[in-house]
PAGU-169226 format. One record per residue (C-alpha): residue in three letters; residue number from 1; x, y, z negated. Coordinates in nm, 4 decimals, decimal comma. Example, Ala and Ser with C-alpha at 12.3 -4.5 7.8 and 13.67 -1.06 7.14 Angstrom:
% PAGU-169226
+-----+-----+----------+----------+----------+
|  aa |   i |        X |        Y |        Z |
+-----+-----+----------+----------+----------+
| ALA |   1 |   1,2300 |  -0,4500 |  -0,7800 |
| SER |   2 |   1,3670 |  -0,1060 |  -0,7140 |
+-----+-----+----------+----------+----------+
END
This chain:
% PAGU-169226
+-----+-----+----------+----------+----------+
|  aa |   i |        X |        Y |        Z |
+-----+-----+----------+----------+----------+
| UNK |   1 |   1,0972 |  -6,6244 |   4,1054 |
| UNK |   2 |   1,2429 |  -6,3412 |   3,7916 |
| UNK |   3 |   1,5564 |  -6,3052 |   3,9682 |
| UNK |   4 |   1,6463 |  -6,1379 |   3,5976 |
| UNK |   5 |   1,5888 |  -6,4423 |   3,4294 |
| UNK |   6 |   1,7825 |  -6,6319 |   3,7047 |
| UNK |   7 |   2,0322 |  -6,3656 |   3,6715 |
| UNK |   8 |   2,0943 |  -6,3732 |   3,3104 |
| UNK |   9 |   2,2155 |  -6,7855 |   3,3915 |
| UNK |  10 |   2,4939 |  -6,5972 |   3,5912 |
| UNK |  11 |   2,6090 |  -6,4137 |   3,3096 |
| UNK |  12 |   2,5726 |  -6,6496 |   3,0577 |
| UNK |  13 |   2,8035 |  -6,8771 |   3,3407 |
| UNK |  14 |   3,0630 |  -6,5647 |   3,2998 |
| UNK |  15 |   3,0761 |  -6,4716 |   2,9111 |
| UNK |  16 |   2,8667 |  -6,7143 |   2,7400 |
| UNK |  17 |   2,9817 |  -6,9652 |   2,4692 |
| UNK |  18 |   3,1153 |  -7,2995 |   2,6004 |
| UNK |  19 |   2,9406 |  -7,5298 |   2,6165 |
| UNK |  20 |   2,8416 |  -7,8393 |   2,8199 |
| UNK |  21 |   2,6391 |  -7,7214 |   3,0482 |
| UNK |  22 |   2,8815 |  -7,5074 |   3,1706 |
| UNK |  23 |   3,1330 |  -7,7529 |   3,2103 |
| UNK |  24 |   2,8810 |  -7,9651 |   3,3647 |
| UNK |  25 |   2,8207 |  -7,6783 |   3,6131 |
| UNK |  26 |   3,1910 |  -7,5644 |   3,6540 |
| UNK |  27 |   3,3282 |  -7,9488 |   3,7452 |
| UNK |  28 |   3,0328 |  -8,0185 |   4,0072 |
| UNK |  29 |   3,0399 |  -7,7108 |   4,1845 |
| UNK |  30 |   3,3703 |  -7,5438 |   4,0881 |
| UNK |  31 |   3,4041 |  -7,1840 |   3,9906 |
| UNK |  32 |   3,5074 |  -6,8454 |   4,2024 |
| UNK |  33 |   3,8447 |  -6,6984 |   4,1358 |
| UNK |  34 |   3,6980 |  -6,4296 |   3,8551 |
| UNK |  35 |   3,5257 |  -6,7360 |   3,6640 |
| UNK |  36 |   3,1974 |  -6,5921 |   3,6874 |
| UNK |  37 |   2,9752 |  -6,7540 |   3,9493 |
| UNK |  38 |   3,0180 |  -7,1357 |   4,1099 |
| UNK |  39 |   3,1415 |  -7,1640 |   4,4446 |
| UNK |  40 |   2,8612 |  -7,1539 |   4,7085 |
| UNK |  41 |   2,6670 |  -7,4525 |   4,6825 |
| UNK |  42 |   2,6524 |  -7,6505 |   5,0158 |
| UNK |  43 |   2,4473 |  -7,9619 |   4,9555 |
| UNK |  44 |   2,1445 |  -7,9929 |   5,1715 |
| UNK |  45 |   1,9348 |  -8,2938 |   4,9873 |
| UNK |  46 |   1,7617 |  -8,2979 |   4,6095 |
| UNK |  47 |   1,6679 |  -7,9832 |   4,4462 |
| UNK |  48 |   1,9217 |  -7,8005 |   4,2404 |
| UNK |  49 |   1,8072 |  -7,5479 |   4,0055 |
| UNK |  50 |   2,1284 |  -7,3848 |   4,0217 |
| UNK |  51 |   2,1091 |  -7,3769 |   4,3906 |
| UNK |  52 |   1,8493 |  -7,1553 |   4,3397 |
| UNK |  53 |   2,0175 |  -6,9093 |   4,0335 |
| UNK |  54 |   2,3006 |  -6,8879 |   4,3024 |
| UNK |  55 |   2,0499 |  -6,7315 |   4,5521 |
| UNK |  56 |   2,0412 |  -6,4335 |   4,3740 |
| UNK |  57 |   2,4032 |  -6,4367 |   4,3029 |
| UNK |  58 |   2,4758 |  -6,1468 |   4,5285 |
| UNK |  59 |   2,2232 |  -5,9300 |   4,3814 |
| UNK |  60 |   2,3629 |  -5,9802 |   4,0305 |
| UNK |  61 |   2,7240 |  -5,9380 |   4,1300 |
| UNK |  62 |   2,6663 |  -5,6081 |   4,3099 |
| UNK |  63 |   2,6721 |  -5,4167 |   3,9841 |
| UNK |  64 |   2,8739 |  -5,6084 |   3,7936 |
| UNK |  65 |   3,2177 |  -5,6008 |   3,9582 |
| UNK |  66 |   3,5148 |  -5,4906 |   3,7665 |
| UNK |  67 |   3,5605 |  -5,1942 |   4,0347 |
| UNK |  68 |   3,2936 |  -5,0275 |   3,8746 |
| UNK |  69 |   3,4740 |  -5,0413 |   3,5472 |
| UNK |  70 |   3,8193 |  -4,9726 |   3,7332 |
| UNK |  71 |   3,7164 |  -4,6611 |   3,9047 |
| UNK |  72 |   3,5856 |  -4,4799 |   3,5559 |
| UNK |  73 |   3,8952 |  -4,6518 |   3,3545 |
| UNK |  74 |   4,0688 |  -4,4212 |   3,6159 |
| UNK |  75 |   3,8886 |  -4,1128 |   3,6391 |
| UNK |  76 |   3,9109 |  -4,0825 |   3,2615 |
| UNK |  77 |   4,2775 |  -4,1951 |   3,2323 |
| UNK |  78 |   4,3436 |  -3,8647 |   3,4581 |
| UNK |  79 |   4,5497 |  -3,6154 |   3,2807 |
| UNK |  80 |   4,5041 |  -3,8411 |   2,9045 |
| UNK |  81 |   4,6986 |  -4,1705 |   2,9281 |
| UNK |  82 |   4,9271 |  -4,3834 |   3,1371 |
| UNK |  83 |   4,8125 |  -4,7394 |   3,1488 |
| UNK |  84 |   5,0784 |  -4,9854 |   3,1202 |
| UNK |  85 |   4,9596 |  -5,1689 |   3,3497 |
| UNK |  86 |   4,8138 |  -5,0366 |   3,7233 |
| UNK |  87 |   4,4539 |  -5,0013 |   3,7106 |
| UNK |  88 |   4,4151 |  -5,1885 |   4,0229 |
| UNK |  89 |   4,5205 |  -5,5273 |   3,8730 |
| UNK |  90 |   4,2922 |  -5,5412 |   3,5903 |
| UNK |  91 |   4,0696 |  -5,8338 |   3,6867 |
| UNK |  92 |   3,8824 |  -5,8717 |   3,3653 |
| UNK |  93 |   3,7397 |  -5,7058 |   3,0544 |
| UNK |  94 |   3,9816 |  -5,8835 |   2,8509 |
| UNK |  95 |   4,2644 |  -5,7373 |   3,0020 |
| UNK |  96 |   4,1228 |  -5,4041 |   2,9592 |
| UNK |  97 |   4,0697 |  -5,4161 |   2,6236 |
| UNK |  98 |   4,4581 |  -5,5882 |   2,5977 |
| UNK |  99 |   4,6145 |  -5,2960 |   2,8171 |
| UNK | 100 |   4,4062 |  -5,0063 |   2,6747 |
| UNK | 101 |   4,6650 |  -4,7400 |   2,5584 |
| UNK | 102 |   4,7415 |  -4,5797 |   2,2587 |
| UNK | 103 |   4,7757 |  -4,1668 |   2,2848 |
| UNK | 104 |   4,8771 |  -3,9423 |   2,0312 |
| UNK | 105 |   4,6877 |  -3,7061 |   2,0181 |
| UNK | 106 |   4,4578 |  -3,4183 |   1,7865 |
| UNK | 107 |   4,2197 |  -3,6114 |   1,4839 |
| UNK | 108 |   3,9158 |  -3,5963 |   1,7436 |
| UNK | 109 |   4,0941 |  -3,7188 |   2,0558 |
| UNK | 110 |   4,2253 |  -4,0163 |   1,8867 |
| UNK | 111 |   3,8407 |  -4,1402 |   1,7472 |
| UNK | 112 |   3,7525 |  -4,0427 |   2,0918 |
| UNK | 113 |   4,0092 |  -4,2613 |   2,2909 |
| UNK | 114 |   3,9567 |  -4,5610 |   2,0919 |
| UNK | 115 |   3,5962 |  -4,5478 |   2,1130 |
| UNK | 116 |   3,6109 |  -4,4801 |   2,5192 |
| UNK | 117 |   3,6935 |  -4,8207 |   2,6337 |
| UNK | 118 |   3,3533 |  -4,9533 |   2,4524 |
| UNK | 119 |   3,1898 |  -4,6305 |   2,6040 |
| UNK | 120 |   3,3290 |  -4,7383 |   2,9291 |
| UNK | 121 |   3,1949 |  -5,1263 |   2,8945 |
| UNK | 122 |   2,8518 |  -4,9703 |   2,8193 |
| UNK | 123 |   2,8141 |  -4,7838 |   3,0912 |
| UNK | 124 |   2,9496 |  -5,0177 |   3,3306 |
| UNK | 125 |   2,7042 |  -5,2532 |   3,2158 |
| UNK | 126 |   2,4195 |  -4,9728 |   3,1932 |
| UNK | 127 |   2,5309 |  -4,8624 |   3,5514 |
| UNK | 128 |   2,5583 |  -5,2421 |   3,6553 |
| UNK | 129 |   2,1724 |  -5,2751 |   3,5401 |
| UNK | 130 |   2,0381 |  -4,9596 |   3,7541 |
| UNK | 131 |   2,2118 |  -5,0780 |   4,0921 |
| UNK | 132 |   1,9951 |  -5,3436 |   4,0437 |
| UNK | 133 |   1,7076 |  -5,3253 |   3,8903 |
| UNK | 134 |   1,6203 |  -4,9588 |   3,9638 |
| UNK | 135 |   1,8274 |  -4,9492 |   4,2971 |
| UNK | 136 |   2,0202 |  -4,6882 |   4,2210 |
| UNK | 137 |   2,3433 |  -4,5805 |   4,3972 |
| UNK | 138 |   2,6562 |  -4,5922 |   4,1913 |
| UNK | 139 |   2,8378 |  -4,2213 |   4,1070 |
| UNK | 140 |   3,2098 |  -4,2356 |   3,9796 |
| UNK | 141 |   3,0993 |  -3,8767 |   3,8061 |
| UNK | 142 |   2,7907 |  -3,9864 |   3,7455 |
| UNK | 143 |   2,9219 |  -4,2485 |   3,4805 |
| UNK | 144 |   3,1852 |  -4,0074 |   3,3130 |
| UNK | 145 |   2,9547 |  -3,7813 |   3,2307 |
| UNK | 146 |   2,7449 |  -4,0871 |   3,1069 |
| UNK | 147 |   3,0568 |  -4,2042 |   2,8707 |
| UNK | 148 |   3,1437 |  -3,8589 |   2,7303 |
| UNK | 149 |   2,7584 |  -3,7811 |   2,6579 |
| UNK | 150 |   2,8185 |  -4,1680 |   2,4934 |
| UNK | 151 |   3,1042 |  -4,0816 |   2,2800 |
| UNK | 152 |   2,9854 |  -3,6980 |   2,2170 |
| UNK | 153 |   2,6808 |  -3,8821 |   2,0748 |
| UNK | 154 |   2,8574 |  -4,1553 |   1,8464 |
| UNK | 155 |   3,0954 |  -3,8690 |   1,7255 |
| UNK | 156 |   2,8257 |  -3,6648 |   1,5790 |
| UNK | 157 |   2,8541 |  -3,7514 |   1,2082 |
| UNK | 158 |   3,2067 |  -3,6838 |   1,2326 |
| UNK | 159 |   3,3539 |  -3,3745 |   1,1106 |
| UNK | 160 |   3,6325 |  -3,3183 |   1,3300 |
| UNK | 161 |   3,3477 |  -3,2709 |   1,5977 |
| UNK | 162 |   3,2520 |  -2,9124 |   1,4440 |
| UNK | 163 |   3,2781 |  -2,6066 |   1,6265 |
| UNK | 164 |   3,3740 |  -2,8320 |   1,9142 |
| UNK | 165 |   3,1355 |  -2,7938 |   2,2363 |
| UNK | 166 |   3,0015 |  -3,0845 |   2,4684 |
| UNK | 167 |   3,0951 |  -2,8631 |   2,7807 |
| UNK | 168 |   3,4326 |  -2,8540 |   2,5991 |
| UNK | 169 |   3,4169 |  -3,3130 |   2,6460 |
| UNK | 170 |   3,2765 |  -3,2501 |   2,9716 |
| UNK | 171 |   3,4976 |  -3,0191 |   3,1616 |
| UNK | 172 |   3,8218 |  -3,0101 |   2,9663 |
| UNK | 173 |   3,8372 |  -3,3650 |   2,8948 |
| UNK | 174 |   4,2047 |  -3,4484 |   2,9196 |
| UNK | 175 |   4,2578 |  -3,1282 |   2,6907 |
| UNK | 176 |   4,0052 |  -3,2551 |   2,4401 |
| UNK | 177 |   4,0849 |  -3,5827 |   2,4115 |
| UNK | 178 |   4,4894 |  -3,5283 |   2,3487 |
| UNK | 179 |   4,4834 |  -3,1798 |   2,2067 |
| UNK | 180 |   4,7858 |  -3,0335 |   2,4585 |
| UNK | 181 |   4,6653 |  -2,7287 |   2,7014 |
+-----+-----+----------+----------+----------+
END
């Protein structure tokens, strides 16, 4: 069976419109404390198509987990930002996106902090997709790197990027982004 296409129900489960089927879904089988899968289910008699999506529920969750996200939200909020709220008890992306903090900081940083959160979501997601498709192992520096090549990319129309270097992103990012050391 496409475990991607059976995969894809999961997600749709997690961040999809609302609609009945979901509801359907959510009241027979009930749903896991993050909202995103069902609870397990148990029954042992008819066939349930969802029974089967939920086989490959670990698979698709393995990549997917808001630790991923937590872990580079961290490493880049090093020496840039302090998050009003701990990093540890952000349990979804809407959170995130309601906690993300403002910095003052140089013409460049700013464009480059506001743009880093949807960085960040793309490479979680991009990251999320190689655990398990490709079977890749997952790299904290790895998917830095990844976002600042992101927003170093997406920033190159923009004339506050001149005379600026990548390596500058790379290695001095704290620096960079707020425009103090």
């Amino acid at each position: 069976m496409n475990q991607a296409l059976l995969g894809s129900w999961i997600w749709k489960l997690g961040c999809g419109e609302e609609t009945l089927w979901k509801e359907v879904i959510r009241s027979k089988y009930g749903t896991d404390a993050r909202g995103w899968s069902t609870n397990p289910v148990t029954q042992t008699y008819k066939c349930s198509v969802w029974k089967g999506i939920m086989q490959v529920k670990e698979d698709f969750m393995r990549g997917i987990t808001i630790d991923v996200g937590r872990e580079i939200w961290g490493a880049l909020m090093n020496g840039v930002a302090r998050p009003s709220t701990r990093v540890d008890d952000v349990n979804t992306i809407q959170v995130w996106f309601q906690e993300w903090p403002q910095i003052n900081a140089s013409t460049l940083g700013n464009q480059l902090w506001k743009m880093t959160l949807y960085a960040v979501c793309w490479i979680v997601w991009k990251t999320r997709n190689s655990i398990i498709f490709e079977e890749k192992n997952h790299s904290v520096e790895r998917a830095c790197v990844a976002v600042k090549s992101l927003l170093w990319y997406w920033c190159i129309d923009k004339p506050e990027r001149r005379g600026k270097r990548f390596s500058e992103l790379l290695y001095s990012w704290g620096r960079t982004v707020t425009g103090v050391g």
